[in-house]
C-alpha positions as CSV (number, residue, x, y, z in Angstrom):
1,X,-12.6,22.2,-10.8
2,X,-9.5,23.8,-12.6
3,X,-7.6,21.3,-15.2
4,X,-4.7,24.2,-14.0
5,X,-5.4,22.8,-10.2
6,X,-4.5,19.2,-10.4
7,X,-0.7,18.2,-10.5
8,X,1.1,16.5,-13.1
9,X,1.7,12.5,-11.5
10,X,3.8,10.5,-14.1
11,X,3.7,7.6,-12.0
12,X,1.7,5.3,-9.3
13,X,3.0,2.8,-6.8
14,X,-0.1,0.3,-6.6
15,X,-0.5,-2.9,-4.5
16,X,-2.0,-4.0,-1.4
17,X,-1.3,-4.3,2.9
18,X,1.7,-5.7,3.8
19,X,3.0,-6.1,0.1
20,X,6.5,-4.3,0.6
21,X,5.1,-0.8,-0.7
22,X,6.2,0.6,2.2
23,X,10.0,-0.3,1.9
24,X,9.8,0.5,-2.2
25,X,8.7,4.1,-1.6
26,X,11.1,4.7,1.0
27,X,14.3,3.1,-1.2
28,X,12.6,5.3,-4.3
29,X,13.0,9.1,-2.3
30,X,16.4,8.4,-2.2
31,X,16.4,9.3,-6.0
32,X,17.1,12.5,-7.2
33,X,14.9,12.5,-10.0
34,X,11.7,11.3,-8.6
35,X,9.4,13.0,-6.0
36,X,8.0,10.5,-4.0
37,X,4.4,11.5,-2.2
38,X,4.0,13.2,0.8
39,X,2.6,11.9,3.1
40,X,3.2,8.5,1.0
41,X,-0.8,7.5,0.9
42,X,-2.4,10.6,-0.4
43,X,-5.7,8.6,-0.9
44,X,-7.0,11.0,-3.1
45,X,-7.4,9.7,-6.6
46,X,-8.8,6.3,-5.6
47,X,-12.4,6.5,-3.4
48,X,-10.4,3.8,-1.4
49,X,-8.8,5.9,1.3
50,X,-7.4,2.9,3.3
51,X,-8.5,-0.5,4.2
52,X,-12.3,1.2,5.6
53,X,-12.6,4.5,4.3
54,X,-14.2,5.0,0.9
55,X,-15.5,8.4,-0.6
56,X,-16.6,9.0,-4.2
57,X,-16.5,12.7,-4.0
58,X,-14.5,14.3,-6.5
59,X,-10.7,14.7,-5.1
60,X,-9.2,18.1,-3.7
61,X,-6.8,18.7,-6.6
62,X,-5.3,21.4,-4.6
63,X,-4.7,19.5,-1.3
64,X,-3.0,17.1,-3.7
65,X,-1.1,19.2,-5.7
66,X,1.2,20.3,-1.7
67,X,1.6,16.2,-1.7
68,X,4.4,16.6,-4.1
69,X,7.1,18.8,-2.5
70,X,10.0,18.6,-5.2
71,X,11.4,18.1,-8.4
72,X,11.3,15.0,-10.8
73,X,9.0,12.9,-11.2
74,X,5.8,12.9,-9.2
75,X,5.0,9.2,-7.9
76,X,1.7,8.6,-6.3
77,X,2.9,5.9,-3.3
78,X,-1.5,5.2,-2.7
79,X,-0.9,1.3,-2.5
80,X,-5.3,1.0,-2.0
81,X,-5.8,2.7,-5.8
82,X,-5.3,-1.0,-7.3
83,X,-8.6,-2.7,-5.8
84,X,-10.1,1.0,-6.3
85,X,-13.2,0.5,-9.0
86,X,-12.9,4.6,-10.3
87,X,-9.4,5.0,-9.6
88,X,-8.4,3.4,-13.3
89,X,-10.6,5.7,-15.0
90,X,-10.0,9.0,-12.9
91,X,-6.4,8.3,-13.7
92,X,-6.7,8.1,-17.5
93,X,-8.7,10.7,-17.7
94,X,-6.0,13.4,-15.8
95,X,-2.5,11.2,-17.0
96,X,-3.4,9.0,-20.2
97,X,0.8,8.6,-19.9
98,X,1.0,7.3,-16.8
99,X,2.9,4.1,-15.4
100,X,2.4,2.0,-12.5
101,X,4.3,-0.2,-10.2
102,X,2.6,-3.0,-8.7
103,X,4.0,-5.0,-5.8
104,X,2.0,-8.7,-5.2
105,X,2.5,-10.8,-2.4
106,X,1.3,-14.5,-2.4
107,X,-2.5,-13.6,-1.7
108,X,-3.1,-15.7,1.4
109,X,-0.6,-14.6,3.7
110,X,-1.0,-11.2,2.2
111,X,-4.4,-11.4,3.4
112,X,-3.4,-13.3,7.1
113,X,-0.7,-10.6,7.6
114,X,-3.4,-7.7,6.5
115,X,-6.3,-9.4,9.0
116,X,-3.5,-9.6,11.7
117,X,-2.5,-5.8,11.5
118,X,-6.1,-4.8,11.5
119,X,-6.6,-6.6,14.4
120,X,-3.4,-5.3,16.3
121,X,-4.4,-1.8,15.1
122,X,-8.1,-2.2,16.2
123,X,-9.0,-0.5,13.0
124,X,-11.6,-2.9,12.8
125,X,-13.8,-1.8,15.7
126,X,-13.4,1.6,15.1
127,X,-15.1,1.3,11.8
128,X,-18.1,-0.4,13.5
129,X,-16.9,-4.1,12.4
130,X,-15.8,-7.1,13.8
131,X,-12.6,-9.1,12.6
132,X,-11.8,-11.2,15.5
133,X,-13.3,-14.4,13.2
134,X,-11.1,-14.8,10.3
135,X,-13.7,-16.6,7.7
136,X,-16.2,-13.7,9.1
137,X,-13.7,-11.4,8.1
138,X,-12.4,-12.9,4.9
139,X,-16.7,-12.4,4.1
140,X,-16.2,-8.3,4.3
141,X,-14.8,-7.2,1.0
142,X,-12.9,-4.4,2.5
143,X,-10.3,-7.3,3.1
144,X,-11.0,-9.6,0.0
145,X,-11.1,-6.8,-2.2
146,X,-7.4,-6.1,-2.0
147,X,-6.4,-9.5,-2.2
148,X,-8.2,-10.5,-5.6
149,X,-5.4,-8.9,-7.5
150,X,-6.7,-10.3,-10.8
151,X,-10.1,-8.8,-10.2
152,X,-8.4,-5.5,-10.0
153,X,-6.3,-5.7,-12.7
154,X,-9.2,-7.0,-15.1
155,X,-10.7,-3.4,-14.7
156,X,-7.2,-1.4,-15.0
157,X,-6.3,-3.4,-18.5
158,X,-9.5,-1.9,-19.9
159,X,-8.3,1.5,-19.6
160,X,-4.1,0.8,-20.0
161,X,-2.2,-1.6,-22.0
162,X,-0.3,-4.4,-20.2
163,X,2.7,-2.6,-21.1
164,X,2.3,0.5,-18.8
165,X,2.7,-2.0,-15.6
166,X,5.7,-3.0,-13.9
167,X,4.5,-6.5,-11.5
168,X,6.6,-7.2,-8.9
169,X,6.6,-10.4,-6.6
170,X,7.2,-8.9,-3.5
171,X,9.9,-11.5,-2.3
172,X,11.7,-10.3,-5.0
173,X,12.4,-7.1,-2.9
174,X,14.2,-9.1,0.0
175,X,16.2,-11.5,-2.2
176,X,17.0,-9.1,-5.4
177,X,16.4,-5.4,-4.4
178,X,19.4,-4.3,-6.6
179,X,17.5,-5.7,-9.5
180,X,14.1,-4.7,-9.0
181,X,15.2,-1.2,-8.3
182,X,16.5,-1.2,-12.1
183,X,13.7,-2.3,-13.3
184,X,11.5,0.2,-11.1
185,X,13.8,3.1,-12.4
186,X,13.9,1.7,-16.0
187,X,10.2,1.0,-16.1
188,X,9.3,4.8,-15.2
189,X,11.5,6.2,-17.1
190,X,14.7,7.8,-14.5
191,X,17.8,7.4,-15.1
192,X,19.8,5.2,-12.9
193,X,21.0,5.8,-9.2
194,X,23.2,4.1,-7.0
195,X,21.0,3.4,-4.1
196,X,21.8,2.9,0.0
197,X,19.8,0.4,1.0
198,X,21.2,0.0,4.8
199,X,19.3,3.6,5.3
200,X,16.0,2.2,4.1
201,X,13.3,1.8,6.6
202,X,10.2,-0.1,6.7
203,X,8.2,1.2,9.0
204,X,5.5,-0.9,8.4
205,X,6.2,-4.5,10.4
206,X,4.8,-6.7,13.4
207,X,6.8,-5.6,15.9
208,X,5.9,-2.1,15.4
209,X,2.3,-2.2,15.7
210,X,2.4,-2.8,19.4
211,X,-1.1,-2.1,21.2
212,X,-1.8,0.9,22.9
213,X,-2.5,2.2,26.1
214,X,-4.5,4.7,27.5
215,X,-1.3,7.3,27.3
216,X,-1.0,6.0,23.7
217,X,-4.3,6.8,22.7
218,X,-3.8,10.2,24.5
219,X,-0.4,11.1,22.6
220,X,-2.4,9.6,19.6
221,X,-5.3,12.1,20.3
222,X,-3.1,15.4,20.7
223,X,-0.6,14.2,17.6
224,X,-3.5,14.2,15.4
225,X,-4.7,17.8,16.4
226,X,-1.0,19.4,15.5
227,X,-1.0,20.8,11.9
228,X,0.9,18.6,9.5
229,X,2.7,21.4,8.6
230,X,4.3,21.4,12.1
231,X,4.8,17.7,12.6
232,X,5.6,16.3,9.3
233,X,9.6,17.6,9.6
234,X,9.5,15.5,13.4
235,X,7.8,12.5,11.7
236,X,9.9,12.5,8.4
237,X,13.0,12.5,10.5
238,X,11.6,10.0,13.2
239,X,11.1,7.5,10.0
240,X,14.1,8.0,8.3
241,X,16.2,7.1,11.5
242,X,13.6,4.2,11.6
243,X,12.1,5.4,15.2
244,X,8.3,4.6,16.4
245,X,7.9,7.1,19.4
246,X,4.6,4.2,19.7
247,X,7.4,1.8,20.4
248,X,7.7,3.4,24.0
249,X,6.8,1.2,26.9
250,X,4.5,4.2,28.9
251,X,2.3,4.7,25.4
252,X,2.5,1.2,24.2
253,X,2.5,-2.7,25.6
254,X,2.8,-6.2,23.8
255,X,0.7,-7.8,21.6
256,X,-0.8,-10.9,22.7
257,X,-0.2,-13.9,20.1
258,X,-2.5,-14.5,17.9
259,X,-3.3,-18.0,16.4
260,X,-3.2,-18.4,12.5
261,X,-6.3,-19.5,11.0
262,X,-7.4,-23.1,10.7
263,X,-7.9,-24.9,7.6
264,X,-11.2,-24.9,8.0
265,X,-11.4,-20.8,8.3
266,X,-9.6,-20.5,5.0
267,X,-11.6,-23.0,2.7
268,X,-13.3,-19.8,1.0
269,X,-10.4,-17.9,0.6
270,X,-8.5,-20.7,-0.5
271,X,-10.8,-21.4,-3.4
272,X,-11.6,-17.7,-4.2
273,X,-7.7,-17.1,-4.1
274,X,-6.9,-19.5,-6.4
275,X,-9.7,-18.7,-9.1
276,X,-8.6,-15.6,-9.2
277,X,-4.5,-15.5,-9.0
278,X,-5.0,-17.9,-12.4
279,X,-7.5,-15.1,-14.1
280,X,-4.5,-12.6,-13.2
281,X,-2.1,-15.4,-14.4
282,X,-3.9,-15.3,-17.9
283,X,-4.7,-11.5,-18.0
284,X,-0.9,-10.3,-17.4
285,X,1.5,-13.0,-18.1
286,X,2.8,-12.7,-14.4
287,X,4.3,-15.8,-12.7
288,X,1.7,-17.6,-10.5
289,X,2.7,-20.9,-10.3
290,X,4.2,-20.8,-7.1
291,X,1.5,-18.9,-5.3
292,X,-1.2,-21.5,-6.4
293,X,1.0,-24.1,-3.9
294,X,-0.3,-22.1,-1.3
295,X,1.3,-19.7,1.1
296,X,5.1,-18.1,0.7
């Protein structure tokens, strides 16, 4: 590998599922002086390449490098890099300067929200497991480990000071998104923009993940055969008019409800949740009181 090959990222958007990453990146591209990643999950640094996928294999610095398709500075939007064990240390060793964003939600219906897109998305049986049971599920660590925030931050405090993060409670971003987007911009180091936030898009909610049906899965199929090259200018302008083609009654049908867990199916994660939100209490200095109540 060429130190020549691999890109120069000033900044990473960490977090977890369902955490409001997905709005943040899309308000941040409206700024002129950052370059937000394209596509937004790269996956590449981290060996966490989603919720299932994991891959220790050194990254392809030149597949990353065409991820960053502008000027300013380069953001890497892979929200799975935070529970990643070798992403802290891969990153130090490429950008010792870097800064990172980190949007928490309150752990337990972070996790509920996560289980329940899984589950919608059937991602679950097409990695060979079963999520239907939430305490079974909660057991898997490819869900805990992206809840146990302070877990994950223990490991990236041995590489970075405290000072290099930017926490943000991700109800902030609904009640205060003016504010938090100065703080964002201030904490990475751009100067300030007057943002539009009626033109930002999350594309990532409930009522969007709509199961689908044997068209779907067909359209699915044949999309992911197209070269990105040829779809991505479709795609990008489908999500920035805030359009899911999946949305479509021939490719896609309702989602049957779902119960919430019981009590009784959260009496692990409860007690894991709670040990740890207090270790990331004590490690960072971020606000926590609230969460131990239980869910927001």
């Amino acid at each position: 590998m060429h130190e020549d090959s691999v890109p120069n990222v000033g900044a990473f958007l960490l977090g977890a599922p369902k955490s409001g990453t997905t709005w943040l990146a899309s308000a941040l591209e409206q700024h002129p002086e950052i370059c937000v990643s394209d596509p937004k999950e790269p996956n590449v640094v981290a060996s966490h390449k989603g919720t299932f996928g994991r891959d220790t294999e050194e990254p392809n610095w030149e597949w990353y490098a065409t991820c960053f398709d502008g000027v300013g500075l380069r953001l890497d939007c892979s929200v799975h890099a935070l529970a990643c064990p070798v992403a802290p240390t891969r990153i130090a060793e490429h950008w010792p300067e870097a800064r990172f964003v980190v949007c928490l939600r309150e752990p337990r219906s972070r996790t509920i929200s996560h289980w329940g897109m899984i589950l919608d998305t059937e991602e679950d049986k097409e990695n060979g497991a079963d999520w239907v049971d939430f305490a079974s599920a909660w057991r898997d660590e490819r869900l805990r480990c992206d809840t146990l925030y302070g877990a994950s931050m223990g490991r990236w405090l041995e590489v970075f000071s405290r000072d290099r993060f930017l926490l943000i409670d991700s109800r902030r971003m609904r009640e205060d998104a003016e504010a938090v987007l100065v703080e964002v911009q201030q904490h990475i180091g751009v100067g300030a923009y007057d943002f539009d936030l009626s033109s930002v898009h999350n594309s990532n909610v409930a009522e969007d993940r709509r199961p689908l049906t044997l068209f779907g899965r067909g359209f699915r199929f044949v999309a992911s055969l197209v070269p990105s090259f040829i779809k991505q200018p479709f795609v990008g302008y489908l999500q920035g008019k805030g359009v899911n083609v999946y949305k479509m009654w021939v490719l896609s049908k309702d989602r049957p409800a779902r119960a919430l867990p019981t009590i009784e199916e959260r009496t692990e994660m409860d007690a894991e949740v709670t040990s740890d939100v207090t270790e990331l209490g004590r490690l960072t200095g971020f606000n926590i009181g609230i969460w131990l109540d239980g869910d927001q």
